[in-house]
ZAMARGU-4260 file (C-alpha; in steps of 0.2 Angstrom, whole numbers, plus 5000, padded with zeros to 4 digits):
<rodrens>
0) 5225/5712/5643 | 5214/5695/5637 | 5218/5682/5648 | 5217/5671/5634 | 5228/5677/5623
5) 5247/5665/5622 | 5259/5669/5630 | 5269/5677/5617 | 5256/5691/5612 | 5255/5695/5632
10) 5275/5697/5635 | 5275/5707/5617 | 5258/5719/5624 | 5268/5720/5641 | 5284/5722/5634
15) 5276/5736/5622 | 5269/5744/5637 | 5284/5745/5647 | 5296/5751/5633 | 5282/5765/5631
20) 5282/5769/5644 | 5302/5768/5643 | 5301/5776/5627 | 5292/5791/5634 | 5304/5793/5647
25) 5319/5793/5635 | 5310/5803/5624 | 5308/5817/5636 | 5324/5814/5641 | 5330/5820/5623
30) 5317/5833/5624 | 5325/5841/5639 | 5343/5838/5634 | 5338/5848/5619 | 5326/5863/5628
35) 5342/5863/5638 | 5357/5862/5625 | 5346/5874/5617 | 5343/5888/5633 | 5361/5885/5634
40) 5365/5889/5619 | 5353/5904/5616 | 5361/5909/5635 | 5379/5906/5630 | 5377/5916/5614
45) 5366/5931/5620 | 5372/5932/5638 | 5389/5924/5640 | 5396/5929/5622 | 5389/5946/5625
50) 5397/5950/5639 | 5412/5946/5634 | 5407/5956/5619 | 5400/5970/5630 | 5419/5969/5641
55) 5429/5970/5625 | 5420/5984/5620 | 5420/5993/5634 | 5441/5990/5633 | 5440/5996/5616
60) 5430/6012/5620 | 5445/6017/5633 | 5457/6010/5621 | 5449/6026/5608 | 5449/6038/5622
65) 5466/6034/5626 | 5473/6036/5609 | 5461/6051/5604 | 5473/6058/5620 | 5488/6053/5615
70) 5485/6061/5597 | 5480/6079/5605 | 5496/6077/5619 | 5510/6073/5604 | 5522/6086/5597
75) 5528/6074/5585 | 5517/6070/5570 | 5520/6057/5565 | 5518/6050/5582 | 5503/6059/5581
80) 5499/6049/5564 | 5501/6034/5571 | 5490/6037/5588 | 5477/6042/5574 | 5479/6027/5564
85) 5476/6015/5581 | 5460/6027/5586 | 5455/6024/5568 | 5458/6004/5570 | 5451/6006/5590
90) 5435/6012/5583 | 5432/6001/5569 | 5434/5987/5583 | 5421/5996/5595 | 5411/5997/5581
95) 5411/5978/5577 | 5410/5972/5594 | 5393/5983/5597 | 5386/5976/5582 | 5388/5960/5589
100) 5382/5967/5604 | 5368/5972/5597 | 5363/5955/5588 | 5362/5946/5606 | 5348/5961/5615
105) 5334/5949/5620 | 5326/5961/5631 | 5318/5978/5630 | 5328/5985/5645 | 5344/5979/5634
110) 5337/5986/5619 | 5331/6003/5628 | 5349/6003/5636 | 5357/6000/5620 | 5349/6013/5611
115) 5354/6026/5622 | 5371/6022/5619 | 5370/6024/5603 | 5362/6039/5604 | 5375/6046/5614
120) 5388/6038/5601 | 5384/6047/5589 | 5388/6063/5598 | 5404/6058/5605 | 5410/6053/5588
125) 5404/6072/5584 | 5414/6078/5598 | 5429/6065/5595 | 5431/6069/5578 | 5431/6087/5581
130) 5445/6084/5595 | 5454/6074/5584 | 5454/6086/5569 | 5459/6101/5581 | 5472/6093/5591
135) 5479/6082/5581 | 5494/6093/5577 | 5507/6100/5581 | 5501/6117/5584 | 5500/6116/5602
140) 5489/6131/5604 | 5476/6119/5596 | 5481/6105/5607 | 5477/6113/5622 | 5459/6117/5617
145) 5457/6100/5611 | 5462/6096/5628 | 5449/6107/5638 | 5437/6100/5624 | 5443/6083/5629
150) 5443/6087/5648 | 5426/6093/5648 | 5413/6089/5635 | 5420/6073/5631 | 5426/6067/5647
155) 5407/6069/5652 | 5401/6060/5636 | 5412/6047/5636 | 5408/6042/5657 | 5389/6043/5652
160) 5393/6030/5638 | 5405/6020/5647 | 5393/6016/5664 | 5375/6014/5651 | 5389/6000/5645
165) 5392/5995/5660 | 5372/5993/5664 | 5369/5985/5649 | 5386/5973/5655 | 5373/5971/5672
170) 5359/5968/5662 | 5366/5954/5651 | 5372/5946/5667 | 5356/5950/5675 | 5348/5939/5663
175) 5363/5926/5660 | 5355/5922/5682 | 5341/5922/5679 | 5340/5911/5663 | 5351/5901/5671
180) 5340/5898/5687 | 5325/5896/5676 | 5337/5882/5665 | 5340/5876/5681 | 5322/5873/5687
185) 5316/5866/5670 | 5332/5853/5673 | 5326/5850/5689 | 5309/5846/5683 | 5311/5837/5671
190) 5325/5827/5679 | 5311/5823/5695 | 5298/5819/5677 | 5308/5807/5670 | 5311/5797/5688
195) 5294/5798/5691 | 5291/5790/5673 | 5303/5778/5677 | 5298/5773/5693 | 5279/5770/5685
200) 5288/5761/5670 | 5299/5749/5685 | 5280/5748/5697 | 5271/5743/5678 | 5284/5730/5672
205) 5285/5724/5689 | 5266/5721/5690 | 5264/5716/5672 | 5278/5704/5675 | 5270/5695/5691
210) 5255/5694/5683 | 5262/5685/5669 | 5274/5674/5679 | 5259/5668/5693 | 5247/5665/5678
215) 5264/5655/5673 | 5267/5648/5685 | 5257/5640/5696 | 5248/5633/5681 | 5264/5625/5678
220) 5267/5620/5696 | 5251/5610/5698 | 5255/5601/5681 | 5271/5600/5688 | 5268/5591/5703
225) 5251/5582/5693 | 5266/5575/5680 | 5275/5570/5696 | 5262/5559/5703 | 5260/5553/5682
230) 5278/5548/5683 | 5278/5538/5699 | 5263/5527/5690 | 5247/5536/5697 | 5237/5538/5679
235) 5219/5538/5686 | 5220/5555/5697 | 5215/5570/5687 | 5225/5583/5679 | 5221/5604/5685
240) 5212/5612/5679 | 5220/5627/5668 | 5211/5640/5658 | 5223/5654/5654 | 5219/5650/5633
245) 5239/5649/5630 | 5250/5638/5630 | 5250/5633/5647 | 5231/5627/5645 | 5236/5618/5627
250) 5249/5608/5639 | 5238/5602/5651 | 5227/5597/5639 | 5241/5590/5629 | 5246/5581/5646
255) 5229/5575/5651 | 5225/5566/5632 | 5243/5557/5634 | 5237/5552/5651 | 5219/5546/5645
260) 5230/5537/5632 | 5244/5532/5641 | 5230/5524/5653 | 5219/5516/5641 | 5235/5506/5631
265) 5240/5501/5649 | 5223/5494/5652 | 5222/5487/5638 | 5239/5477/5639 | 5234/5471/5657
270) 5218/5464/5650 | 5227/5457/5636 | 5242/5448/5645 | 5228/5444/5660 | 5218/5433/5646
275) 5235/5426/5639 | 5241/5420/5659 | 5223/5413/5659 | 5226/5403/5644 | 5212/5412/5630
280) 5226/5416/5616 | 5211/5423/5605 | 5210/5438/5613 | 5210/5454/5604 | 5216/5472/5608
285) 5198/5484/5609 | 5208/5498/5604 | 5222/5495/5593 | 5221/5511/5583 | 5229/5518/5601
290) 5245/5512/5599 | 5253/5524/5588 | 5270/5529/5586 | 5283/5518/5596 | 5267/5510/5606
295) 5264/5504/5589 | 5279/5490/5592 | 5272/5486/5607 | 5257/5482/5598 | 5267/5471/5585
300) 5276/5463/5600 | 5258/5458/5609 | 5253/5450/5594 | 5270/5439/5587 | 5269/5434/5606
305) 5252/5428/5604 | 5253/5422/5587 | 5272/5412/5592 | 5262/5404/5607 | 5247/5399/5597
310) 5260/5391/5585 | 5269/5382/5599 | 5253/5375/5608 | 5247/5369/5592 | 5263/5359/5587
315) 5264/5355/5605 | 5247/5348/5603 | 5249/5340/5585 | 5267/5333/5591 | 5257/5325/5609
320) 5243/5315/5597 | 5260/5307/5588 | 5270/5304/5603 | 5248/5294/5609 | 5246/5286/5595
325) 5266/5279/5591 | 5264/5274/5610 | 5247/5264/5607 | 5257/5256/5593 | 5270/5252/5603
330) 5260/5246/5616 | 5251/5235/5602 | 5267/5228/5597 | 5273/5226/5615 | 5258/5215/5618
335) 5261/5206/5603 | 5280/5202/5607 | 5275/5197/5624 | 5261/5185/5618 | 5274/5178/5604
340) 5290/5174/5619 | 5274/5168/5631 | 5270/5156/5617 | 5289/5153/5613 | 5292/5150/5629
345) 5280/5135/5631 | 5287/5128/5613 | 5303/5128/5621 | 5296/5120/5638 | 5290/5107/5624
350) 5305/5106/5615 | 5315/5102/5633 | 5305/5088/5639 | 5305/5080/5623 | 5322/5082/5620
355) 5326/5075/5640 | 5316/5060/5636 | 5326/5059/5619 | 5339/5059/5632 | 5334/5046/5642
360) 5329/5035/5629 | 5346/5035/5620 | 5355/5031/5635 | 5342/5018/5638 | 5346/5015/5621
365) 5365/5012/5624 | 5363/5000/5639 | 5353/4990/5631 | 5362/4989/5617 | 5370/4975/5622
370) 5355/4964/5625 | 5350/4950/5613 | 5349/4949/5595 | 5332/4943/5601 | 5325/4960/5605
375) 5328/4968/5589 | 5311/4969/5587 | 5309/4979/5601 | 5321/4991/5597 | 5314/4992/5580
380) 5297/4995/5588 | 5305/5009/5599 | 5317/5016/5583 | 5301/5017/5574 | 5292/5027/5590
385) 5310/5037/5593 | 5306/5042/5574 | 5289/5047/5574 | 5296/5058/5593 | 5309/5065/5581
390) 5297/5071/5567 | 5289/5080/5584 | 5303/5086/5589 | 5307/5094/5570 | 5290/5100/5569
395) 5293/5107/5587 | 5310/5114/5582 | 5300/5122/5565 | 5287/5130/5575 | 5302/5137/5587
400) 5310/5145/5571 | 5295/5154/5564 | 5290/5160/5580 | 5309/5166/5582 | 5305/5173/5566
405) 5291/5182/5571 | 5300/5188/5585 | 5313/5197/5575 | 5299/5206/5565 | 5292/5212/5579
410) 5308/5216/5584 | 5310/5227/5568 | 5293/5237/5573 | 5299/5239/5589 | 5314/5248/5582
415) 5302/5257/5569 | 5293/5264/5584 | 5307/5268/5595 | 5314/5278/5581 | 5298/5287/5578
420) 5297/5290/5596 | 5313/5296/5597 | 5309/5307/5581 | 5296/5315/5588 | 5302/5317/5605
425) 5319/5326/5596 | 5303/5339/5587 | 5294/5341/5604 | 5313/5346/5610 | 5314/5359/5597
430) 5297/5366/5599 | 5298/5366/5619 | 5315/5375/5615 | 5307/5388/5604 | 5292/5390/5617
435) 5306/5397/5628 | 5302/5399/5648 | 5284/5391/5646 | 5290/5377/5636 | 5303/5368/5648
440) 5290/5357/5656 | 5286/5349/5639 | 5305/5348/5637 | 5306/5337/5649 | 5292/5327/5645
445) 5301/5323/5626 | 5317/5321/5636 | 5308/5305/5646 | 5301/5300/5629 | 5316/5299/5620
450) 5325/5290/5635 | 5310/5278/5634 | 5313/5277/5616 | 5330/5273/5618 | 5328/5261/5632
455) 5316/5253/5618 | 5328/5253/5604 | 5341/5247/5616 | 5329/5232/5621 | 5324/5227/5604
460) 5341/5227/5599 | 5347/5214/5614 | 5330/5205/5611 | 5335/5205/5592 | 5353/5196/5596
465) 5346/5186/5607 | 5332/5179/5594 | 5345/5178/5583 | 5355/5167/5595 | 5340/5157/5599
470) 5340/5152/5580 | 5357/5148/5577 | 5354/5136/5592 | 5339/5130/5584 | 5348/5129/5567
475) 5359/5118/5575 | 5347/5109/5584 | 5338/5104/5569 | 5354/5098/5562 | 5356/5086/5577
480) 5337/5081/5574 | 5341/5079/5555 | 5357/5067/5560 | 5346/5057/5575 | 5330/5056/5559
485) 5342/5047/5549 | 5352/5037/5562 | 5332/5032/5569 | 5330/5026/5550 | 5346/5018/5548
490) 5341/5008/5563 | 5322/5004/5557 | 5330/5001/5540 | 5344/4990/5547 | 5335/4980/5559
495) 5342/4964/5554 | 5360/4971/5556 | 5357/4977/5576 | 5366/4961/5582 | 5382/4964/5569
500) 5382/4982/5573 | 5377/4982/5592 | 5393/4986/5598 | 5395/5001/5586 | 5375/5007/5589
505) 5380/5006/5608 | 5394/5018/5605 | 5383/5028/5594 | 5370/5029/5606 | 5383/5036/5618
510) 5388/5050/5606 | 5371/5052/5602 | 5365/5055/5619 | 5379/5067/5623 | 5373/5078/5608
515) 5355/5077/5615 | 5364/5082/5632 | 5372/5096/5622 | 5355/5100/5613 | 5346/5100/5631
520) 5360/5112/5635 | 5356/5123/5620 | 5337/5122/5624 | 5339/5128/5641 | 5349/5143/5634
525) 5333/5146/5623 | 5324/5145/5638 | 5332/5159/5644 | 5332/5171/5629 | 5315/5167/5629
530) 5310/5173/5646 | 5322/5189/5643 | 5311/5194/5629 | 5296/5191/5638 | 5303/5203/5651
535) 5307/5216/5638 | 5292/5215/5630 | 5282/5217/5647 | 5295/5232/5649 | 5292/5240/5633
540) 5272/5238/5636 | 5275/5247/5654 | 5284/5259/5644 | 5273/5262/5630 | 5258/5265/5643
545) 5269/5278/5652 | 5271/5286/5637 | 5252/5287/5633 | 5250/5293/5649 | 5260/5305/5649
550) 5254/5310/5631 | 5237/5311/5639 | 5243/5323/5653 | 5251/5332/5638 | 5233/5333/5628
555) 5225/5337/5645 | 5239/5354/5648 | 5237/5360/5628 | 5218/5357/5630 | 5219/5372/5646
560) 5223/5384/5632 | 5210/5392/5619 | 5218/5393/5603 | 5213/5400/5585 | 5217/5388/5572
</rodrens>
């Protein structure tokens, strides 16, 4: 048998050989059972047939005998017809059973004794037809020669015929033995035969059949326990060695190529993920054509992984130079708030002490005003320097209103920005969402902008109300300059009239200065708002340059990352 030939063809050859040899057995099994069936019959027919044959012949023959003496003892004839009739019939049967006889002689001694009977025969027929003719009356004269023929001639004749019968009855039987022992034997023999063959057809199938199973088997047992260690994650030891050329060997090397395969893709993938958790998300597969079949959608999902991140790190990055450059806007306009309420501030500080020492100078105003008619001069020289102090103080108040004004615009940028901010804090959100597990740090980082962006948005829109306040108060300190403007000039224009009117200037005085007292009041409120928006503007600039540092740190994380754009 080729040790290289499948498996199939090797059970089929030792099937083949074994049902041969099975085959064989069973064929001269049939072989036997037919030699056998055969002898038997060819015994049954020429030996136990025959001596039935030869006995019923034999009873036949004394059957004749008899009625040849029953026809020559009657007196009555037709008693003695009907003995003649029956010797008749009796004959005829004799006759047929020694043809049959003589269809089953197989041997020469049969043959040899059945010629001698026949020989004889044909004299006793002689001698019993002669009997029969003389007795067979009713003369019995004739009957009693008949009978000493009968006793005599024929008695002697009929004994030699009856014991050759006899032999040939022995040597039918003789023969029936010793075919029988010889039937025997060949049974025997071929009974021990066809053991034996089964016996070398069981010792053959039983070594054809170990052969095959260890060539089978421990092949497969090495792979076995190979595929075992392959399971449990050991790819790198090598697989047996098996040469049988069938399909045991086709499965190692079926085995060993997944293995070589199996190992290379896993390779691969660590290398892969290895330059990704190093941050290089240009990284390519070296042997993409591997990853066939269901590896194939581990190859797709590699690559939407790599390709997702890129796109994340890349708005991430994109989303970080916004979030720098609206905070160096901010911080711009920060700067520009603050520098604006610093200069407010000291407008205001201005706008107090002139208004204190409007203050004092109307209440100066209303003591004296019951002085003499004689210094009117003076007062008009002082209503004239009161006026030229009010057109400071209204060009003061204007300066306060457009720097309120300016204010509020800024206000409106800071607003601008904080929405911006907040804008693109609510993007980072979405990205860093999207990102997934790696993206929650820069979550966190858009929540602290957009709670700086709304602490921003908050602070404007208090600075903006309280700018807003501040003008109203200004508005209406401008009207209380407008209505002191045009008292001052009533009183350079109606100099002459001081002494008619003193009384009623000293009581407008009075009024007067507790408007200016009101108006101080409201200038200290300004004063206040003021230095509010100077704090929030310092707040927002503190705010703005945390958010550019952390938009740095942001730039500075992307910037660990190698990305294909």
């Amino acid at each position: 048998m080729n040790k290289h030939e499948n498996i199939e063809k090797k059970l089929t050859i030792s099937i083949f050989k074994v049902s041969t040899i099975t085959a064989a057995a069973a064929i001269l099994g049939v072989i036997a059972l037919i030699v056998i069936s055969s002898r038997y019959s060819y015994a049954l027919h020429n030996f136990g047939f025959a001596q039935g044959d030869i006995g019923r012949a034999m009873f036949e023959f004394a059957d004749i005998r008899s009625s040849l003496r029953a026809a020559i003892g009657y007196d009555n004839q037709d008693a003695i017809d009907t003995v003649v009739k029956q010797h008749d019939e009796k004959k005829a049967l004799f006759n047929d059973c020694l043809a049959e006889v003589e269809s089953t002689i197989v041997s020469k001694e049969g043959r040899a004794t059945y010629d001698a009977i026949k020989a004889e025969l044909d004299d006793y027929w002689e001698l019993d037809a002669k009997i029969m003719e003389l007795g067979a009356t009713t003369d019995r004269n004739l009957c009693v020669q008949a009978q000493e023929l009968a006793l005599t001639e024929l008695t002697d004749a009929y004994n030699s015929i009856y014991s050759k019968l006899e032999e040939l009855l022995d040597v039918k039987v003789n023969e029936g033995n010793r075919l029988a022992k010889t039937l025997m034997i060949v049974q025997w023999i071929l009974v021990i035969a066809i053991l034996i063959i089964i016996a070398i057809a069981m010792v053959t199938s039983t070594k054809i059949g170990r052969r095959i199973a260890r060539r089978i088997s421990v092949p497969l047992e090495k792979l076995g326990e190979r595929l075992k260690t392959f399971a449990a994650g050991d790819l790198a030891s090598p697989f047996p060695m098996v040469e049988t050329g069938d399909e045991v060997e086709h499965m190692e090397k079926d085995a060993r190529e997944m293995a070589d395969n199996l190992d290379t893709i896993i390779f691969d993938i660590g290398e892969v993920l290895g330059e990704m958790a190093t941050g290089n998300y240009t990284v390519r597969s070296k042997v993409s054509e591997r990853y066939t079949g269901d590896f194939q959608k581990l190859y797709e999902s590699m690559r939407k992984l790599r390709n997702q991140m890129t796109e994340t790190l890349i708005s991430i990055d994109d989303a970080s130079k916004q979030v720098s450059a609206g905070s160096e806007e901010l911080a711009n306009a920060a700067q520009c708030l603050a520098e604006g309420a610093t200069d407010q501030a000291h407008a205001v500080l201005d706008l107090h002490t002139t208004i204190s020492d409007i203050t004092e100078t109307m209440e100066k105003t209303a003591q004296s005003a019951n002085e003499s008619y004689t210094k009117s001069q003076e007062y008009a020289d002082k209503a004239d320097q009161s006026r030229q102090e009010m057109d400071t103080m209204m060009t003061a108040m204007e300066q306060i209103n457009d720097a309120s004004t300016k204010i509020g615009d800024i206000i409106t940028e800071i607003e601008s920005i904080a929405a911006q901010t907040n804008l693109l804090s609510l993007n980072a959100s979405i990205e860093a969402a999207r990102a997934g597990e790696s993206g929650r740090g820069f979550a966190v980082v858009a929540d602290q902008i957009r709670d700086l962006a709304d602490q921003s948005a908050k602070a404007a829109v208090d600075t903006r109300e309280l700018i807003e306040a501040s003008i109203r108060e200004v508005a209406k300190g401008n009207s209380v300059a407008d209505h002191a403007s045009s008292a001052i000039e009533s009183v350079v224009d109606g100099i002459k009239q001081i002494a008619v009117f003193s009384k009623n200037l000293k009581i407008m005085m009075e009024e007067q200065a507790e408007a200016m007292r009101q108006v101080e009041t409201g200038i200290n409120q300004i004063s206040g708002v003021v230095e509010s928006n100077a704090a929030t503007a310092e707040e927002a600039s503190a705010t703005s340059e945390q958010l550019s540092a952390q938009a740095a740190m942001l730039d500075q994380l992307v910037g660990q990352f190698e990305l294909t754009r």
